[in-house]
N, C-alpha and C positions, 0 to 999 in steps of 0.2 A: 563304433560298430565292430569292428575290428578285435578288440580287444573282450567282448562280449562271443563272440564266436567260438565256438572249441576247434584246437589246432587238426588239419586233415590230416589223418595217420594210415599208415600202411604198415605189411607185414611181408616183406620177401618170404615166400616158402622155402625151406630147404630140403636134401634129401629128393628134390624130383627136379626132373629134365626139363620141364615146361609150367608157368603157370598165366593164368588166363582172368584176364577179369573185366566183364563187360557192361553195358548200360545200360539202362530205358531209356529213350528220348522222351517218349510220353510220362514218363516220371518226372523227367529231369523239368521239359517245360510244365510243369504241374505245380514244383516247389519254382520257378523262375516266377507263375504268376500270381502265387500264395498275398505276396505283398498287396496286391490290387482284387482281389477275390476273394470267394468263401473256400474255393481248393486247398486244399492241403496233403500233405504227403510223407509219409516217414522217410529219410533218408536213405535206412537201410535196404529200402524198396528201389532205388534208384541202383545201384553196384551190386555185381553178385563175382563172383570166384569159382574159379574150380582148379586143380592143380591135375598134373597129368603126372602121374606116380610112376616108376621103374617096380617093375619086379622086383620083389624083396625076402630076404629071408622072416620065419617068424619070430627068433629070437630080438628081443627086446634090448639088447647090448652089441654094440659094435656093430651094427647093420651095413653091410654093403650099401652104398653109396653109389649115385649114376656113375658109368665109367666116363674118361673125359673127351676131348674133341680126338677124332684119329692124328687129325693136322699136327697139333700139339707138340712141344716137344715133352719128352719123359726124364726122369734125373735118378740117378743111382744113390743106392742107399746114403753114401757117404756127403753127397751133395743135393741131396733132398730138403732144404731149408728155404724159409722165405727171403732171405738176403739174397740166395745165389737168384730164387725166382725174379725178383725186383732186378737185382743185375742184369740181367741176361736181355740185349739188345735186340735177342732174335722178334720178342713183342712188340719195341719200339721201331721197328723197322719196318713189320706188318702194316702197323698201324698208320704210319706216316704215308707211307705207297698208295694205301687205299684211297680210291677213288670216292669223290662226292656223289651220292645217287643224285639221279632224275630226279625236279621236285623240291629236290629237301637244299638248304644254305648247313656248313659245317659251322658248329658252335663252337668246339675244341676238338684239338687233339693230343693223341698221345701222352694220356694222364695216367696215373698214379691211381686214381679214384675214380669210384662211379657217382652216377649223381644220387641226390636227396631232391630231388625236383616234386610238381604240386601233378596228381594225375595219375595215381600209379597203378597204371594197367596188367601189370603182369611179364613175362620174359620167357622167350625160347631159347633153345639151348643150338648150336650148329655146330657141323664137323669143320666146318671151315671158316675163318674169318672174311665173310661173306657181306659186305655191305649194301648192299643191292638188294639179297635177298631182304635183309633184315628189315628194309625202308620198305620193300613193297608188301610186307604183313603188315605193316606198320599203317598204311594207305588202306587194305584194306577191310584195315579192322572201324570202327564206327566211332570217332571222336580222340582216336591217336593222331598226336600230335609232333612227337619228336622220339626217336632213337638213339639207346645207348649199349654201344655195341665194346667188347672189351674180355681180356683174358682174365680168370679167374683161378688160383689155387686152393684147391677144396680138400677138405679129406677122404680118403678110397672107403672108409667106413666109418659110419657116427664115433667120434670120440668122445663115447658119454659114457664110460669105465677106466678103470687105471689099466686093464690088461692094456688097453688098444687108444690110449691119450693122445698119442701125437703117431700117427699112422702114417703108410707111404701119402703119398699126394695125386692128383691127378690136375689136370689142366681143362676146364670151363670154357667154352666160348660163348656166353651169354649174350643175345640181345634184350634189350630191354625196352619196353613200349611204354610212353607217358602223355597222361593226358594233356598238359602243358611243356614250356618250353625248357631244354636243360641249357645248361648254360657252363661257362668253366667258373660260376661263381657257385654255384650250386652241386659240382664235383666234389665234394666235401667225404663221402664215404670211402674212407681206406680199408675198410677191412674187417674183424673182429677175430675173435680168439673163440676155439671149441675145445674145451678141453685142455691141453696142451697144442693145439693143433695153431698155427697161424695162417686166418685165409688172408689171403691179399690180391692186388689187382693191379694190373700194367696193360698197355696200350688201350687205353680205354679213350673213344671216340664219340660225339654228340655233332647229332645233328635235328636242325628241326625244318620242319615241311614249309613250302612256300606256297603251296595250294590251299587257303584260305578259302573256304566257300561262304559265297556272297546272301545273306538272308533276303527271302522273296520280298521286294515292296524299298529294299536298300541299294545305296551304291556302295561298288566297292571299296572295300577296308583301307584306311591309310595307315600305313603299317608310323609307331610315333618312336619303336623302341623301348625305350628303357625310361622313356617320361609322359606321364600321362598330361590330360586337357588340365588346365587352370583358368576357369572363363574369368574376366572381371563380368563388370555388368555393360551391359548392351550400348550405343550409341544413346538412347533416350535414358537409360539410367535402370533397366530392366532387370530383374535377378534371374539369369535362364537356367539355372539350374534344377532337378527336381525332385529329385534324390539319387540312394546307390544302394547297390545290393551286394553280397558278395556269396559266392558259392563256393560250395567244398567238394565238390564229386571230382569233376574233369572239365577241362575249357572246353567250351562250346560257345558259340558266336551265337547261334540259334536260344541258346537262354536269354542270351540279353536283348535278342530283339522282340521277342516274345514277349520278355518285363517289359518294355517300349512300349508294345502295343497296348498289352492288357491296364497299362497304366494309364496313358489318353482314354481308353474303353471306360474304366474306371474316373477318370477324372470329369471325363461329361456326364454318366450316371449321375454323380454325387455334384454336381455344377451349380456353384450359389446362387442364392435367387437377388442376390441384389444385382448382377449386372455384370459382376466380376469373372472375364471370360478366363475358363477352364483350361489349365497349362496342356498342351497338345506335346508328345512328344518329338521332337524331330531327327533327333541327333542321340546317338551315344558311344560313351570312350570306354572299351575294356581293355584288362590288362591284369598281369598277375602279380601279387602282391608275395611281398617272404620277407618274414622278420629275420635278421642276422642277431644273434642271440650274444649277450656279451659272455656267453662261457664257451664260446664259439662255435654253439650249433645250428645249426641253417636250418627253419621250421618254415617250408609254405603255408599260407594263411588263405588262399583261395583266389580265383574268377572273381574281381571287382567289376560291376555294370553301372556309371553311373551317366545318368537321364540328365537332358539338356531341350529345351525349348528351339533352342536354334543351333545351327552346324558352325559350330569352329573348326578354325582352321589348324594346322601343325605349328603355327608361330605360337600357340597356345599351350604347346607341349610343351609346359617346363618344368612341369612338379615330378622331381626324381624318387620323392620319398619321405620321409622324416622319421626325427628320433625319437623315440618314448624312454626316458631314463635312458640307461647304457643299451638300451636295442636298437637299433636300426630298422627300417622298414623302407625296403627298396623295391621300388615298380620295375616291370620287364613286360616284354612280349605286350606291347600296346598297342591298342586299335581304334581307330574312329569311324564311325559307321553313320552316314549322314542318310536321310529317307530319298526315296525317289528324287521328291519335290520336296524339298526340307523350309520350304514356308522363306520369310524374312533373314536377311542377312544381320549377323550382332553389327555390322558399320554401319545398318540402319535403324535396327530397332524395334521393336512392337510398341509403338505411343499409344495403343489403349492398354497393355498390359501394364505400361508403364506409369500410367495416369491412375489405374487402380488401385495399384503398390504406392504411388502416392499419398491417395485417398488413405488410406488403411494405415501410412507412416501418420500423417497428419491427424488421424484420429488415437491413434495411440501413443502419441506425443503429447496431445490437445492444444496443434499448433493453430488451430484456425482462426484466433489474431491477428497472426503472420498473414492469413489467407485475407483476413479482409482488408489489412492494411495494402498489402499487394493488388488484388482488383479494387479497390478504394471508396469498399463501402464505407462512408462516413457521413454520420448523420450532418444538415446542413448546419452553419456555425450559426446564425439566425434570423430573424425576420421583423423587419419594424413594418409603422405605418407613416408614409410620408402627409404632413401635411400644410396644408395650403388656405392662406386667410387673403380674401381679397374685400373690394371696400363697396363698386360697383357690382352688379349682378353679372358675373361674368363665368365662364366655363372654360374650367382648368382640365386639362386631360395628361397624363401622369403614364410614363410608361415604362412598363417593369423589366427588370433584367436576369437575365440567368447565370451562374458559376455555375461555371465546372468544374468540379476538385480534380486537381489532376492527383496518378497513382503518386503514394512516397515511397525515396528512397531508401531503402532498407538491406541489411546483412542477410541472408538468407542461413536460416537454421542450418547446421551443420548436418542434421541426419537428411534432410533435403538437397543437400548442397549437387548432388550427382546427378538431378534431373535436368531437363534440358527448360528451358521459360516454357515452350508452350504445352511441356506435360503439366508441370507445377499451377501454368493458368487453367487448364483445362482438373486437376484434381481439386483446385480450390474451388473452384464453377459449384463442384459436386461438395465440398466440406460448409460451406457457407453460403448464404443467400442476402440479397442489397436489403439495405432496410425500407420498412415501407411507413416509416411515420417520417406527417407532415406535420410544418411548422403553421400557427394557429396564425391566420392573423386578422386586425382589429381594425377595422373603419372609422375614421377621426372625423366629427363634424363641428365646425365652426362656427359660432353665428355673430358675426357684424354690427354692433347696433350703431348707427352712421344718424347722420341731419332728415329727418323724415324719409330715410331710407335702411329697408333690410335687405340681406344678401344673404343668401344660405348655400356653402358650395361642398359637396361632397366627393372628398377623392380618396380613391383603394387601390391601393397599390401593393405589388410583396417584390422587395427587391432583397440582394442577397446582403445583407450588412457586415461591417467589419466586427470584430470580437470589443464588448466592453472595454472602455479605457483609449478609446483612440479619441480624435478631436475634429469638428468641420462646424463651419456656420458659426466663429464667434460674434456674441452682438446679440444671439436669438435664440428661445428656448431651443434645446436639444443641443447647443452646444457643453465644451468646457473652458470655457473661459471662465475663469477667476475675478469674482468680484469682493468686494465690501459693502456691506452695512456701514450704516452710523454708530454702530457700536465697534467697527473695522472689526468684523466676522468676518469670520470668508464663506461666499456662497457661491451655489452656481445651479445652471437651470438645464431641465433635458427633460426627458420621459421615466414615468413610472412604469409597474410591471402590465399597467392596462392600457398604456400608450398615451396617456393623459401626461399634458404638458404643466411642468411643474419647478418651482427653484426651491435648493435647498443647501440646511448650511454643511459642511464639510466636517465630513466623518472619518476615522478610521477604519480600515480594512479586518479590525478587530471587532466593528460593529454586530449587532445580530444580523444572520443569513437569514434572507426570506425568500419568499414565492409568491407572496400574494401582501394587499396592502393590510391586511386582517389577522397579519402574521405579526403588528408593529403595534408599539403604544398609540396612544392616542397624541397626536399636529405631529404626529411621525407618517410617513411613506415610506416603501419598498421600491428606493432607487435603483432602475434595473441599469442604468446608464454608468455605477459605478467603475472608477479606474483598477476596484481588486480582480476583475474576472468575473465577478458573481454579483447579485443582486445583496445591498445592504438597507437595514431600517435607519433614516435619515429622517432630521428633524425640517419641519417645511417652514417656510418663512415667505413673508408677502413680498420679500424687496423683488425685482425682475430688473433681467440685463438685457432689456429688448433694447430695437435701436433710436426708442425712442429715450430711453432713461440712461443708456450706456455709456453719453460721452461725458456726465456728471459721476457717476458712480467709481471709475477707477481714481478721481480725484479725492474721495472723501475719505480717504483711507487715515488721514490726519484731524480730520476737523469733528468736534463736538457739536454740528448745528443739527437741530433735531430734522425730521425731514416730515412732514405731511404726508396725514396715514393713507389721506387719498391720494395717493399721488399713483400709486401702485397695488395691484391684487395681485393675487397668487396665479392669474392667467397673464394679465398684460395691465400694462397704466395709461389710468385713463384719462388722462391731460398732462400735460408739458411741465416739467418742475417750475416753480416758482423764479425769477432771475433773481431775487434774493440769498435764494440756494446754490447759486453756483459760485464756486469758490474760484 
């Protein structure tokens, strides 16, 4: 922003005793709340000038010149040069004596130079090296902030001809009035040349006001110096900053709190409709800003005002400046200006501002994976049908259980890392929602056929089951236990994908993938019980490892005896193996 801005310029008049240049305040706060409003303002409108002129001759060459301070001292023709002026001690002695006014802290003394400072108000002329006076025009003039009071060797008449180049000299006692603060870093002006003529300057002194007036609705200024705020982000992870603005007229306090305001005014006007609550001003740090040029010229750059949600404190004062290529940009004269009632402390936080700045991270990342693995929406792993064959008429009752997934443990995205857990649970709440599909399930009915007796038992259950590939119940379908055919196949019995109990022989995980048993060739099934994770097309076979056939079966894995086709169906067998058959 900074570098977008054009540099504040002035124009010392010469040629007169006094020059004067004043403000509008109604101007000034007009471009302070342009940023938040339809107001706007020409600059030009804000500073005006006027110079108080000495009588003059009307010849347009060599003009009389103001005459100088009485005080002063005078030099004879022969010692009339700027060497002997800069020598002479009688300045440096003035100047050191002088008293600090009421009010004002001393910046420097007894310089060489006047300043280049940001504010330039204009300058009166005195018979006497007066400091007192000079501070109380200073006070009450409208947005003077500091004094530069200092001898000056001028020429007795414009040296703008060869008759009259380097003329006798007079002695200046110039005050100078500035909108901001001088400093002896900002003491930079020595002098210039008119003609043949050398002006220069000795005992030259700055001082700047301690009377700071407080903006209506704020607490008093905390003076930071020479380093302005650097907030990190809040206790909860919150970004309290809001922007900054910076101005070119003259410091004033009253600009920036005006920007303040008119910018919360602004910020609830325009306040999103999803929920996300409207940055409130509370707090802001001004301070003046001056590039140090690397061909050594000291250029102010203005009145920075930059807006904060919540009041920090001076431990926060630590940004002095930075460099752009060979220039410098150094902060001065800074101030933090908290509200009445400046809302939430940064050691604690705003957790709804900071739960929306989440939301808004999380959606412009498209972390909301992280979000739901974190509250632990995950769909249930699955749901069988348990079932139950009995021989009598009897009532089996089955009773279901419930998991709980608990959250998983997980790295937390780096651009989230700064939030606090219960922002982060409370933006995920809002980024993601639990899933709401259930898992199907399917009623097994049994039927019995016994000695002049039928039983028919019906049990429904949904319990939470472990993922394919695990093992329980060897001996009975729905296990995996490994059996043999008489061709020594390997098979084994469980559930298809309709819960129907079934044995089949052993496939690879390369099989086809199904879903349904209508997805598979024909004496093939859609084994959902497979050990790949997934459901495979398996070829079905009549042999069964119930525990009525089971304690023959792991034995036959050697022998070539055929086995009796009745001995077994594809549900269960329906008589004892033969004792011939058992090996």
């Amino acid at each position: 922003m900074v570098l977008d801005t054009p540099d504040p310029t002035f124009s010392e008049a010469v040629g007169v005793v006094a020059q004067t240049i004043t403000y509008d305040t109604a101007s000034l706060i007009a471009v302070a709340t342009a940023a938040a409003s339809s107001v706007s303002i020409e600059i030009s409108d804000v500073l005006s000038q006027t110079a108080v002129v000495s009588k003059r001759a009307a010849p347009a060459t060599c003009v009389p010149q103001p005459s100088g301070a009485t005080s002063a001292p005078t030099y004879a023709a022969g010692t009339d040069n700027a060497a002997n002026f800069l020598a002479n001690n009688y300045y440096a002695s003035v100047a050191s004596a002088a008293p600090t006014p009421t009010g004002y802290n001393m910046a420097f003394v007894n310089q060489q130079a006047s300043n280049n400072a940001f504010g330039y108000m204009g300058f009166s002329s005195l018979d006497t090296y007066d400091v007192a006076t000079c501070a109380s025009r200073c006070t009450a003039m409208n947005g003077c902030v500091s004094i530069n009071i200092y001898f000056e060797r001028d020429p007795s008449v414009d040296p703008n001809d060869a008759s009259c180049s380097n003329p006798a000299s007079v002695t200046m006692i110039k005050c100078v009035y500035w909108g901001g603060p001088v400093s002896q870093d900002n003491a930079v002006n020595t002098g210039q040349t008119r003609g043949s003529f050398s002006v220069v300057i000795a005992g030259s002194n700055g001082y700047v006001t301690n009377q700071i007036k407080t903006p209506a609705g704020y607490q008093a200024g905390t003076p930071y110096g020479k380093y302005a705020i650097n907030a990190p982000y809040d206790a909860q992870g919150y970004n309290t900053f809001m922007g900054s603005k910076i101005f070119t007229s003259t410091w004033d306090v009253a600009s920036c709190s005006a920007y303040c305001d008119s910018q919360t005014a602004y910020n609830k006007a325009t306040a999103p409709k999803d929920g996300t609550p409207y940055k409130v001003c509370n707090f802001f740090n001004t301070y003046v800003l001056t590039a140090y040029k690397a061909d050594g010229t000291v250029v102010p750059q203005g009145q920075y005002c930059a807006l904060y949600t919540e009041a920090w404190t001076s431990t926060y004062a630590t940004n002095a400046g930075q460099w752009r290529g060979q220039d410098q940009y150094l902060v001065n004269y800074s101030f933090g200006y908290p509200k009445s009632s400046p809302g939430v402390s940064p050691t604690v936080g705003d957790v709804k501002g900071a739960a929306y700045q989440a939301l808004a991270d999380i959606k412009w990342s498209s972390l909301q994976p992280f979000c739901s693995t974190l509250l632990g929406y995950t769909v249930p792993v699955s749901s069988v049908t348990a079932l139950t064959t009995t021989t009598p008429i009897v009532t089996s009752t089955v009773y279901s259980s419930t998991t709980i997934l608990k959250r998983a443990a997980q790295t937390t995205p780096a651009g989230l890392a700064k939030y606090q857990a219960p922002v982060l649970s409370s933006a995920c709440s809002m980024a993601v929602t639990s899933p709401t599909i259930t898992s199907t399930v399917t009623a097994a009915t049994s039927t019995v056929v016994a000695v002049a007796q039928t039983s028919t038992v019906t049990a429904v259950t949904t319990i939470t089951a472990p993922k394919p590939g695990s093992c329980s119940n060897g001996g009975v379908c729905g296990s995996f236990v490994v059996k043999y055919d008489s061709a020594d196949r390997v098979y084994t019995c469980g559930l298809d994908v309709t819960g129907a109990a079934v044995c089949v022989y052993d496939n690879t995980c390369e099989a086809q993938q199904c879903s349904s048993n209508s997805g598979c060739a024909s004496g093939e099934t859609c084994w959902a019980q497979s050990c790949c994770g997934y459901a495979i097309c398996s070829s079905i076979t009549n042999e069964c490892a119930n525990s009525n056939s089971a304690k023959f079966l792991f034995n036959r894995r050697n022998t070539n005896v055929a086995r009796d086709s009745s001995e077994c169906t594809g549900m269960s067998c329906t008589e004892k193996a033969p004792e011939s058959q058992i090996i």
